[in-house]
N, CA, C and O atoms as a GROMACS GRO file, in nm:
protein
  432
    1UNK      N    1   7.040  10.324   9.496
    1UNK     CA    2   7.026  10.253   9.621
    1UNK      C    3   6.959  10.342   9.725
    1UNK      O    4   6.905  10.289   9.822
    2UNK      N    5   6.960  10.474   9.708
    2UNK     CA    6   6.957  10.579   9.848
    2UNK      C    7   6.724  10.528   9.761
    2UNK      O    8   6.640  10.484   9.838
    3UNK      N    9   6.703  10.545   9.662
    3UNK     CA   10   6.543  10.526   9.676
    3UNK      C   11   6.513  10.371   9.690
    3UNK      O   12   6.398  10.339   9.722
    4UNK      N   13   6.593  10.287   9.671
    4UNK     CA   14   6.541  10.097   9.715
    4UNK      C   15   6.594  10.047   9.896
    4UNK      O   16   6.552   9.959   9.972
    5UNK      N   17   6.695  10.143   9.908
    5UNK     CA   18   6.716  10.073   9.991
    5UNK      C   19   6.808  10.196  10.092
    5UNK      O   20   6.927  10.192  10.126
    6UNK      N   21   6.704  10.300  10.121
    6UNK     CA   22   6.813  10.412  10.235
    6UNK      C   23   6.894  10.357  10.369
    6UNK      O   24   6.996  10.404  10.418
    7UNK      N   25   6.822  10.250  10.409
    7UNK     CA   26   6.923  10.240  10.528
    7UNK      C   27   7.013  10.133  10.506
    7UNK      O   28   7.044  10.067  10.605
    8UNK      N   29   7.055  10.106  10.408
    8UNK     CA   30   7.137  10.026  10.356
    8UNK      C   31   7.229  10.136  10.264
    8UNK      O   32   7.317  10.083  10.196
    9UNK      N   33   7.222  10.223  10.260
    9UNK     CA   34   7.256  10.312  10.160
    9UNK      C   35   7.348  10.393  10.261
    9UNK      O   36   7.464  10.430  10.241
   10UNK      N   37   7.250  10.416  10.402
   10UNK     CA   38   7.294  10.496  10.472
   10UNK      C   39   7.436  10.439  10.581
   10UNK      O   40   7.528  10.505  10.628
   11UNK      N   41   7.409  10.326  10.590
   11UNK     CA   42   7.557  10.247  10.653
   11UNK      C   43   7.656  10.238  10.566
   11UNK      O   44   7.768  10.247  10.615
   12UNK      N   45   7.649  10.222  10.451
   12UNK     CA   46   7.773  10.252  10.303
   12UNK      C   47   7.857  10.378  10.360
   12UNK      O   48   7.967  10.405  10.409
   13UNK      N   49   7.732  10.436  10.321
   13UNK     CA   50   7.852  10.586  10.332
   13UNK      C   51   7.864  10.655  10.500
   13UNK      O   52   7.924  10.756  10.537
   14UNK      N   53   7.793  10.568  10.568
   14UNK     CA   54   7.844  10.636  10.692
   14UNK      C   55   8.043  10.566  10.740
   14UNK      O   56   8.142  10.623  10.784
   15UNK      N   57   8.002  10.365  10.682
   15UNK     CA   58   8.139  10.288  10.705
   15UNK      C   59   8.235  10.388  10.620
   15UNK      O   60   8.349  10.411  10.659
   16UNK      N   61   8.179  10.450  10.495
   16UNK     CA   62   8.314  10.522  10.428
   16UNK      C   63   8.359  10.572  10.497
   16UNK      O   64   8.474  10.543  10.531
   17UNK      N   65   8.271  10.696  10.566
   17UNK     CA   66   8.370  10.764  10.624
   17UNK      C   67   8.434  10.798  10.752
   17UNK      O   68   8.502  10.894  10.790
   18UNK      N   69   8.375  10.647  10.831
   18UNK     CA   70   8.426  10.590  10.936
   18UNK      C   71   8.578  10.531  10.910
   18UNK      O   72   8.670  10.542  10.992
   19UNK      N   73   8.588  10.474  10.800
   19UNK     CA   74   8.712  10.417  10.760
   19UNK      C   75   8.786  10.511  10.711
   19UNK      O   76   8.901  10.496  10.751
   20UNK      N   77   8.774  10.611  10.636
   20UNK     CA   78   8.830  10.718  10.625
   20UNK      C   79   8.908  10.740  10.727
   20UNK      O   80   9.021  10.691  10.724
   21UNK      N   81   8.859  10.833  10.860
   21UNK     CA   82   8.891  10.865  11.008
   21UNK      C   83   8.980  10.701  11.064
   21UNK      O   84   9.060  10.698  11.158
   22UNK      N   85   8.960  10.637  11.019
   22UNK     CA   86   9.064  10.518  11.054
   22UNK      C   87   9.157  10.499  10.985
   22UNK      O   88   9.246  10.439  11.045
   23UNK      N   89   9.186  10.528  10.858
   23UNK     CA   90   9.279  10.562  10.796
   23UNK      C   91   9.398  10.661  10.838
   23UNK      O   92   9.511  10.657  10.789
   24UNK      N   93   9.358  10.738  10.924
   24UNK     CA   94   9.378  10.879  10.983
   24UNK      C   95   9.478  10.826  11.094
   24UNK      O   96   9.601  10.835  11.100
   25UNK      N   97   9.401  10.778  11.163
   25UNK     CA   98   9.530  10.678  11.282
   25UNK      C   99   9.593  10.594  11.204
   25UNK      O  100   9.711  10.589  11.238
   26UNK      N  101   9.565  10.508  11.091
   26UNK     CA  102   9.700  10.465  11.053
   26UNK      C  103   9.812  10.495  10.972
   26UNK      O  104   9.920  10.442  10.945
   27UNK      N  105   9.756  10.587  10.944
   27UNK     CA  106   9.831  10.673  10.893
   27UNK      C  107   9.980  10.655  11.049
   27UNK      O  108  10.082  10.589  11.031
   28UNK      N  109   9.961  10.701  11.132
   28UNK     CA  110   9.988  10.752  11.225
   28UNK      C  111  10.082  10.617  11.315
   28UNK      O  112  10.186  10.625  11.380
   29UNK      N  113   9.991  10.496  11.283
   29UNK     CA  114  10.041  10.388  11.290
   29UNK      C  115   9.957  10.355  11.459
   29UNK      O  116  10.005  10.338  11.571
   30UNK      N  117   9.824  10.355  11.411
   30UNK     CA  118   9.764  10.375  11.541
   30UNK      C  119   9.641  10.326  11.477
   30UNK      O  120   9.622  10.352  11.358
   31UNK      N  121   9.529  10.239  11.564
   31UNK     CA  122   9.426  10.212  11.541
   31UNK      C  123   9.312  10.168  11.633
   31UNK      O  124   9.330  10.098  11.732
   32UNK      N  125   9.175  10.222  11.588
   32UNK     CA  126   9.092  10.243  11.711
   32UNK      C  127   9.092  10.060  11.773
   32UNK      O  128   9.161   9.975  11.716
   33UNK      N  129   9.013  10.030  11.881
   33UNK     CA  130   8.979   9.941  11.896
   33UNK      C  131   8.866   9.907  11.966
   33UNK      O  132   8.816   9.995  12.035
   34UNK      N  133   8.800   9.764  11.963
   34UNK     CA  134   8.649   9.756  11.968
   34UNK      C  135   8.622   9.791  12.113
   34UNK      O  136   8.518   9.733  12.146
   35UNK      N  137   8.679   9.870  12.229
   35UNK     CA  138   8.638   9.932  12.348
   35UNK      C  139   8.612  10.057  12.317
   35UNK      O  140   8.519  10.105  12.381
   36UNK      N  141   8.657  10.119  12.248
   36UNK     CA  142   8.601  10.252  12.240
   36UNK      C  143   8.475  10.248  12.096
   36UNK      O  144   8.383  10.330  12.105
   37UNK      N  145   8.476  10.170  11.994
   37UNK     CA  146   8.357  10.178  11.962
   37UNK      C  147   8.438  10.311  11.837
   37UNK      O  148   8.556  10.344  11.835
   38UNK      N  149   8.334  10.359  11.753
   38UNK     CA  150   8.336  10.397  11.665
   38UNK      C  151   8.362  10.548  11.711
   38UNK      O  152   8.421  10.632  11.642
   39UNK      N  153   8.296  10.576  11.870
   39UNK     CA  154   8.304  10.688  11.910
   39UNK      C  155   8.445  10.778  11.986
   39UNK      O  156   8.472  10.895  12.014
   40UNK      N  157   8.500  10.661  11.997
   40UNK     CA  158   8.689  10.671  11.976
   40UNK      C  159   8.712  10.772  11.843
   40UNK      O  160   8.721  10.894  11.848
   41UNK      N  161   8.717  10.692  11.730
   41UNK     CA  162   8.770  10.807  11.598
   41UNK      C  163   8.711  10.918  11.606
   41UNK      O  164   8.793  11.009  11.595
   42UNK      N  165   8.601  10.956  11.621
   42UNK     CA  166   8.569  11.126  11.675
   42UNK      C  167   8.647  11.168  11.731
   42UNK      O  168   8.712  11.268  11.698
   43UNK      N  169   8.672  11.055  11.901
   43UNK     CA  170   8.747  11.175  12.015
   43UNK      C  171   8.887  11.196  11.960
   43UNK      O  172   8.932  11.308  11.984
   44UNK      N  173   8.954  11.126  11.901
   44UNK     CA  174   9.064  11.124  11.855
   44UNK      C  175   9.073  11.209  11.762
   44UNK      O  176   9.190  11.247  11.757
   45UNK      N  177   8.998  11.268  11.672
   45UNK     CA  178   8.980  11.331  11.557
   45UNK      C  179   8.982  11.483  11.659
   45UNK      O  180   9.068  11.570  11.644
   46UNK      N  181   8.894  11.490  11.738
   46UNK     CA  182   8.853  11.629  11.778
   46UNK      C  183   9.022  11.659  11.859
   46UNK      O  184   9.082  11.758  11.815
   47UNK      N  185   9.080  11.595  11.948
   47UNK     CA  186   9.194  11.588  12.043
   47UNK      C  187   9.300  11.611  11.928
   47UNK      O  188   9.376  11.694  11.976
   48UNK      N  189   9.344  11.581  11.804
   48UNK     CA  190   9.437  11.604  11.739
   48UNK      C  191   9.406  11.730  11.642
   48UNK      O  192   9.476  11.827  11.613
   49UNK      N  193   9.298  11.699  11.610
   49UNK     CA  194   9.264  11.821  11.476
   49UNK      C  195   9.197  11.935  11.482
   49UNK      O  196   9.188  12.002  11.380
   50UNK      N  197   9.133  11.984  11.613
   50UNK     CA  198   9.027  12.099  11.612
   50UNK      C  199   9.088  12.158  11.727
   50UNK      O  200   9.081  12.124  11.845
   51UNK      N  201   9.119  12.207  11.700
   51UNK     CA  202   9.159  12.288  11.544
   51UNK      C  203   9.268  12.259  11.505
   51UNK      O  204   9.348  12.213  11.586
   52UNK      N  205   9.300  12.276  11.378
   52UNK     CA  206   9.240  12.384  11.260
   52UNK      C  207   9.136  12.289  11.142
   52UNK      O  208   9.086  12.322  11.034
   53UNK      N  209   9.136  12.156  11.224
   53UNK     CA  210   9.047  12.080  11.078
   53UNK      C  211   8.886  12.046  11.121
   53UNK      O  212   8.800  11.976  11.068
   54UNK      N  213   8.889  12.116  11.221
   54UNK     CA  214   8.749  12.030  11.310
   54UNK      C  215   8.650  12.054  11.253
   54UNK      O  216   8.568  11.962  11.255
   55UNK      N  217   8.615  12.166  11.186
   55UNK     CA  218   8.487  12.216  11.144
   55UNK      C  219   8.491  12.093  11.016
   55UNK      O  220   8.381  12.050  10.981
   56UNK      N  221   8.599  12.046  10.958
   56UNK     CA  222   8.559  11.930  10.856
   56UNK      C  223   8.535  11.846  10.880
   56UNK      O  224   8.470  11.804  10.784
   57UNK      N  225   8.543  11.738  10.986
   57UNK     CA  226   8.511  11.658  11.056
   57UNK      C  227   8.369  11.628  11.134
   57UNK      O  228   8.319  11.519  11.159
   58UNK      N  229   8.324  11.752  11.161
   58UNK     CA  230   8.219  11.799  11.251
   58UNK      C  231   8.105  11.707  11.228
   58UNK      O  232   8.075  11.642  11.329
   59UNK      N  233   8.037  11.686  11.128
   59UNK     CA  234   7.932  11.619  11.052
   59UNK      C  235   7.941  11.478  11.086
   59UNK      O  236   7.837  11.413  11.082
   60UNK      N  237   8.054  11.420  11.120
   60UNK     CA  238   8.070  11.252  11.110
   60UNK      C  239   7.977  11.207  11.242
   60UNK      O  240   7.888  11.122  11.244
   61UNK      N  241   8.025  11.289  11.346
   61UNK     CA  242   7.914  11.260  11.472
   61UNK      C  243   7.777  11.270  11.481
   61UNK      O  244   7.723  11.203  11.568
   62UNK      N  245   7.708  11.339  11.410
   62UNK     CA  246   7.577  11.352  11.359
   62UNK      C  247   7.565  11.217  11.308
   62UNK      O  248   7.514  11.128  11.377
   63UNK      N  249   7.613  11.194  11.178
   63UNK     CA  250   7.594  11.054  11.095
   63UNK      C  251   7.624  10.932  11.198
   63UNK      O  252   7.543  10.840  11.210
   64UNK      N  253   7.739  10.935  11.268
   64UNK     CA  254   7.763  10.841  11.374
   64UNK      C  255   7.556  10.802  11.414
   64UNK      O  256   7.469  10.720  11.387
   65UNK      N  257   7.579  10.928  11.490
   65UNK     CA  258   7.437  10.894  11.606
   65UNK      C  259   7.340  10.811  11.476
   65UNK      O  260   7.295  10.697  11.487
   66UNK      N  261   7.324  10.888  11.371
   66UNK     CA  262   7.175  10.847  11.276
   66UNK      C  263   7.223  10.724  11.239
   66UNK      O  264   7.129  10.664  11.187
   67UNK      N  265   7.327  10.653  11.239
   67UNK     CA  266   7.314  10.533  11.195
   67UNK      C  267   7.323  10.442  11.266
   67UNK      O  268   7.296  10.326  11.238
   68UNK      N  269   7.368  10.492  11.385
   68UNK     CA  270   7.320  10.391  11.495
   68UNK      C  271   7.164  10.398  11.521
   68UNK      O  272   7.122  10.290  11.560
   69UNK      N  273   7.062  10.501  11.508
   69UNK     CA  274   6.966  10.523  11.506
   69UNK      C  275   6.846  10.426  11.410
   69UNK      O  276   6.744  10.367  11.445
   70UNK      N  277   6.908  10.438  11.284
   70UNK     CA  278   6.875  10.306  11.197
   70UNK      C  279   6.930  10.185  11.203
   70UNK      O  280   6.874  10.099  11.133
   71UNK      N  281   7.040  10.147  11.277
   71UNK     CA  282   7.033  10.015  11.310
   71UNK      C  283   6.988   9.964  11.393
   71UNK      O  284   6.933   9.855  11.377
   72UNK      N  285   6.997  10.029  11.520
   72UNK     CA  286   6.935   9.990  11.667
   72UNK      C  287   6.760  10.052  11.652
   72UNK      O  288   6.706  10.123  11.737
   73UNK      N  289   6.716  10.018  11.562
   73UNK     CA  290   6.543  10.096  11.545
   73UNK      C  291   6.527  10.059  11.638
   73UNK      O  292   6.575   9.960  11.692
   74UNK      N  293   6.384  10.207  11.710
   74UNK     CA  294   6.321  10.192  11.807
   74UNK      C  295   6.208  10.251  11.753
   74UNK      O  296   6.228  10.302  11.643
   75UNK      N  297   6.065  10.262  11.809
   75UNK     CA  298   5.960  10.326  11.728
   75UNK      C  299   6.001  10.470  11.783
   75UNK      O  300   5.912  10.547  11.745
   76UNK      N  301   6.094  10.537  11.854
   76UNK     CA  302   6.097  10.639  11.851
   76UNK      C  303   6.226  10.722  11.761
   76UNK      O  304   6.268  10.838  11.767
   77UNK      N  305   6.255  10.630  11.697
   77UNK     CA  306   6.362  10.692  11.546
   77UNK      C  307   6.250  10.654  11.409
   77UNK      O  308   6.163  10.568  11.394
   78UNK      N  309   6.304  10.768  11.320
   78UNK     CA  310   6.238  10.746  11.198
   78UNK      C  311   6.328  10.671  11.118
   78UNK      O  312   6.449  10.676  11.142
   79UNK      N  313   6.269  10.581  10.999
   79UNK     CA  314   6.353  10.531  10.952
   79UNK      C  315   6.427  10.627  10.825
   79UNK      O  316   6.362  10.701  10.751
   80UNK      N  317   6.570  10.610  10.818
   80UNK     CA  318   6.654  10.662  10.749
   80UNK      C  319   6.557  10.691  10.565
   80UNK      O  320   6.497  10.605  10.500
   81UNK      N  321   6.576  10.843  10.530
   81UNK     CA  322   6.506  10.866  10.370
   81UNK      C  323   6.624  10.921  10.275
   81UNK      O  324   6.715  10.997  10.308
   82UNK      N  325   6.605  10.875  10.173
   82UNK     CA  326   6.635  10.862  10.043
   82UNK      C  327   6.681  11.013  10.064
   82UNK      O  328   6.792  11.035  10.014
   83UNK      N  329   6.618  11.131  10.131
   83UNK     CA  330   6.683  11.246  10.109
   83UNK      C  331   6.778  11.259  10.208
   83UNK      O  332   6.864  11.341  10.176
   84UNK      N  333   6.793  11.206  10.320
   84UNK     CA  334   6.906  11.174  10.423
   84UNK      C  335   7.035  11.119  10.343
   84UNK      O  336   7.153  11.152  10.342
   85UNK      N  337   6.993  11.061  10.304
   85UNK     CA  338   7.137  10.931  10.234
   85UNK      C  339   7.172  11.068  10.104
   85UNK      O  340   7.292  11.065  10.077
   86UNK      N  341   7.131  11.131  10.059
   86UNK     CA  342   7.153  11.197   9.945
   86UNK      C  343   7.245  11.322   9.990
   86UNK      O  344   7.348  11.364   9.938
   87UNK      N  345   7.178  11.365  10.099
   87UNK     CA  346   7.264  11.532  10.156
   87UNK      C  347   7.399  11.461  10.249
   87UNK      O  348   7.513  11.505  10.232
   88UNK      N  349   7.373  11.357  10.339
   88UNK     CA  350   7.464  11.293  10.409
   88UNK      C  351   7.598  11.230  10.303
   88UNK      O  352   7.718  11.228  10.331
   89UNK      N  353   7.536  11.187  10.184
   89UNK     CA  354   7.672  11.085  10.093
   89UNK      C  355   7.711  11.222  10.092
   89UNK      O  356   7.788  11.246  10.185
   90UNK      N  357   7.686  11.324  10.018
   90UNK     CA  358   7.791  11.486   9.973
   90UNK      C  359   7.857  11.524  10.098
   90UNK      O  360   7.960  11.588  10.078
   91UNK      N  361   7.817  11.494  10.271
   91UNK     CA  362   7.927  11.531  10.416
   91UNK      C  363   7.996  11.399  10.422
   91UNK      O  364   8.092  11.397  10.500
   92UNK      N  365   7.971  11.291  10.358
   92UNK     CA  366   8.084  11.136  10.379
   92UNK      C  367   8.186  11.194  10.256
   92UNK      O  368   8.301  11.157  10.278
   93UNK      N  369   8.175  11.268  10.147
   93UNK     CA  370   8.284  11.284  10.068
   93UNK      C  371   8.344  11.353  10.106
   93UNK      O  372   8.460  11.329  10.139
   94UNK      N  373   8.277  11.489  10.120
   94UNK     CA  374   8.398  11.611  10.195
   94UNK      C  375   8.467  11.533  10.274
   94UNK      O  376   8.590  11.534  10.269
   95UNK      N  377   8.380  11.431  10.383
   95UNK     CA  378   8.491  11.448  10.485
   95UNK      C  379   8.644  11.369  10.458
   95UNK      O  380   8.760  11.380  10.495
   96UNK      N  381   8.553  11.274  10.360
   96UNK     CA  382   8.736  11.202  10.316
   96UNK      C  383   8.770  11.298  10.203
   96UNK      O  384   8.870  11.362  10.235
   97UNK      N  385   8.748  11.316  10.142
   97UNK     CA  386   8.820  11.416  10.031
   97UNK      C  387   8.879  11.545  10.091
   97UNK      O  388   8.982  11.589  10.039
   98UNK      N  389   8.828  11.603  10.187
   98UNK     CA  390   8.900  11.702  10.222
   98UNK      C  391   8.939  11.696  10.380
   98UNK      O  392   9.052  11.743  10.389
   99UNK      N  393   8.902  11.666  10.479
   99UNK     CA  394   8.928  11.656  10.649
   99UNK      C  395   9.029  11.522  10.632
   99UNK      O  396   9.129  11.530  10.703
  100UNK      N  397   9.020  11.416  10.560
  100UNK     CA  398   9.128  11.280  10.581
  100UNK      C  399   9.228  11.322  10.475
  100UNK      O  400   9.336  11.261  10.476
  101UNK      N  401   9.214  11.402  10.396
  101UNK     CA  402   9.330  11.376  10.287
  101UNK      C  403   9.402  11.508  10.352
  101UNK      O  404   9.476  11.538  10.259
  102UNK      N  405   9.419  11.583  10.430
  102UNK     CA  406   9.487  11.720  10.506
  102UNK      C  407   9.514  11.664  10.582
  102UNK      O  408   9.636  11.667  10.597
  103UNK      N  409   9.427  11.560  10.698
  103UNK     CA  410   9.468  11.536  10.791
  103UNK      C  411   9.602  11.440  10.791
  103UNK      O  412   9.696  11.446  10.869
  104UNK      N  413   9.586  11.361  10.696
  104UNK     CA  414   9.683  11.244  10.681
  104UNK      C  415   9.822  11.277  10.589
  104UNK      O  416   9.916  11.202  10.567
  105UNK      N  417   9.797  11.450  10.531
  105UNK     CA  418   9.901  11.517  10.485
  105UNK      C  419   9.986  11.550  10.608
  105UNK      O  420  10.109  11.561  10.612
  106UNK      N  421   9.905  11.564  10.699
  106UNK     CA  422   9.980  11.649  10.814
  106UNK      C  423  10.053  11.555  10.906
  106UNK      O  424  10.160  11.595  10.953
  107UNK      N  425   9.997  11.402  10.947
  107UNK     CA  426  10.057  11.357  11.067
  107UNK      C  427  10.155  11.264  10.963
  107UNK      O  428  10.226  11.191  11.031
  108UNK      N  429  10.178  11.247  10.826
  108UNK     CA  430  10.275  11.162  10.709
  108UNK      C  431  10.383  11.284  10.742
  108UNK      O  432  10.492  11.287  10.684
   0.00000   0.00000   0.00000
């Protein structure tokens, strides 16, 4: 999918690991809502976890911006490449495999 179709490729794994980080508050028994926008689970992420988990997390705000970047196209964003979606899916796993599965060890 990341060579037929990158920016379709690239909202997959950015929702993973958006939902991931939402997992995280419910864990907690807490969940973002549509006023703060996606950019809530960051602040919430950075305010509880950084430290000591922040540097795992760190990457999601980057991906945040680029995929709002490919959805909201403007001619001054490039469109999302096959090598984006490829290095980005390996920072959407870490971050649930290792920043959500510690984090949600810790506030359980």
């Amino acid at each position: 999918m990341a060579d037929t179709d990158p920016q379709g490729a690239y909202a997959l794994l950015y929702d993973a690991a958006r939902k991931g980080l939402a997992a995280v508050l419910q864990a907690q028994g807490l969940r973002a809502t549509a006023k703060g926008g996606h950019l809530i689970l960051q602040d919430a992420m950075v305010v509880q976890f950084d430290p000591p988990l922040g540097h795992l997390f760190r990457p999601f705000n980057r991906m945040r911006q680029r995929r709002n970047q490919s959805e909201y196209a403007s001619t001054d964003n490039p469109q999302v490449t096959s090598d984006e979606v490829r290095s980005d899916l390996q920072r959407a796993r870490s971050l649930i495999e290792d920043f959500c599965v510690k984090a949600i060890t810790l506030v359980s």
